[in-house]
C-alpha positions as CSV (number, residue, x, y, z in Angstrom):
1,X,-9.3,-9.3,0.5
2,X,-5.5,-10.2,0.1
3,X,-3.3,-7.4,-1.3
4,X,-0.4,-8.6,-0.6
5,X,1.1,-8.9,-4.5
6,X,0.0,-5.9,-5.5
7,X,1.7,-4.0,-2.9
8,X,4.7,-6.2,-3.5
9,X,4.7,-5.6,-7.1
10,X,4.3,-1.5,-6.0
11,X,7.4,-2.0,-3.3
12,X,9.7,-3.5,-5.9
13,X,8.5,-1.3,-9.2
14,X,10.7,0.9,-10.8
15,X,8.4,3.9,-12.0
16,X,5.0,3.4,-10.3
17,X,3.8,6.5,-11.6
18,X,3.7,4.6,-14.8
19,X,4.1,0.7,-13.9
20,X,0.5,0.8,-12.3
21,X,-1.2,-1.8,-13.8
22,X,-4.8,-1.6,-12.2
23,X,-7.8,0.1,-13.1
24,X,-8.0,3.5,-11.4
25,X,-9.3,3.7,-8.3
26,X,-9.4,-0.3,-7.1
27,X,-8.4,-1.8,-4.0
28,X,-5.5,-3.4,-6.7
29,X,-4.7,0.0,-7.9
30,X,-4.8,1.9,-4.3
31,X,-2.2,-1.3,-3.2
32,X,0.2,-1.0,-5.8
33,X,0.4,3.0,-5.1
34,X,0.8,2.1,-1.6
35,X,3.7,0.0,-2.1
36,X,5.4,2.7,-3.9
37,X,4.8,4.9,-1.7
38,X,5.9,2.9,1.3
39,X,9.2,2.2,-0.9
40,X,9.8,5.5,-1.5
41,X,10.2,6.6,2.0
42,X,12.2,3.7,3.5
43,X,9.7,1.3,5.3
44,X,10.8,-2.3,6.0
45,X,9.7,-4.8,3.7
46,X,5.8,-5.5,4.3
47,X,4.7,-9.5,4.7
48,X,1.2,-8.8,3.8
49,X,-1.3,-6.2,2.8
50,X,-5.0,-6.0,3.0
51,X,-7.5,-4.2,2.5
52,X,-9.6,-3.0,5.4
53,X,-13.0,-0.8,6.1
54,X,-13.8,2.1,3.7
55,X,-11.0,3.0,1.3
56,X,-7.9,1.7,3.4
57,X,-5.7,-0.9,3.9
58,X,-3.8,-2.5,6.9
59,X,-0.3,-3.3,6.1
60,X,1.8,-5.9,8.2
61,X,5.5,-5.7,8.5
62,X,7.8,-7.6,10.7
63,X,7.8,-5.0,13.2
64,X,5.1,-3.3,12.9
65,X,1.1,-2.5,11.5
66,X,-0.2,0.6,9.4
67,X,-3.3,1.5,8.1
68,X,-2.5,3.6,5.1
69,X,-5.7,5.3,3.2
70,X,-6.1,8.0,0.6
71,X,-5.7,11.7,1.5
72,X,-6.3,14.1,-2.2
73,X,-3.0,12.9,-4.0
74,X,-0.9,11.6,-1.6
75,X,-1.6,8.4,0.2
76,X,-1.0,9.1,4.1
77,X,-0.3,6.1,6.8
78,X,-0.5,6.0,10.8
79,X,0.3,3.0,13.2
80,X,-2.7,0.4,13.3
81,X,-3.9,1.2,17.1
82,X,-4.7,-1.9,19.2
C-alpha cells in the first residue's frame, strides 16, 4: 500500500500533533506521524513511503531506506538491511 502522501502531508505539516487527519491507529494515520517525525529530526526529503509487514513502514529517500514502526509513543526507525 502507497503511503507516500500521507507521509508527505506529515513531512511538510505544521503542528502534527493536531494536523493528523487519519483515524487513529491506520496505516494513513501511523504515515502521517511518521512524516512528522522524520521532519522533526532532520531526515532528507523521503520519495516514497509504504507500508510493510506487521505495523511498519519502509521509507525510501534519495540516499537511503528505513523501516520505521511503533515503539509506546514514539515512533523509532533503523536502516532497511539488505
Amino acid at each position: 500500500m502507497d503511503l507516500t502522501s500521507a507521509f508527505l502531508d506529515g513531512y511538510n505539516s505544521q503542528d502534527p500533533q493536531i494536523d493528523n487527519p487519519y483515524i487513529y491507529s491506520s496505516p494513513l494515520w501511523l504515515a502521517f506521524r511518521a512524516g512528522s517525525q522524520f521532519a522533526k529530526y532532520g531526515t532528507s526529503t523521503p520519495i516514497k513511503c509504504r507500508s510493510s509487514r506487521g505495523y511498519t513502514l519502509r521509507v525510501f529517500s534519495h540516499a537511503n531506506e528505513w523501516i520505521a514502526k511503533p515503539d509506546n509513543t514514539l515512533l523509532s526507525w533503523e536502516f532497511a538491511r539488505k
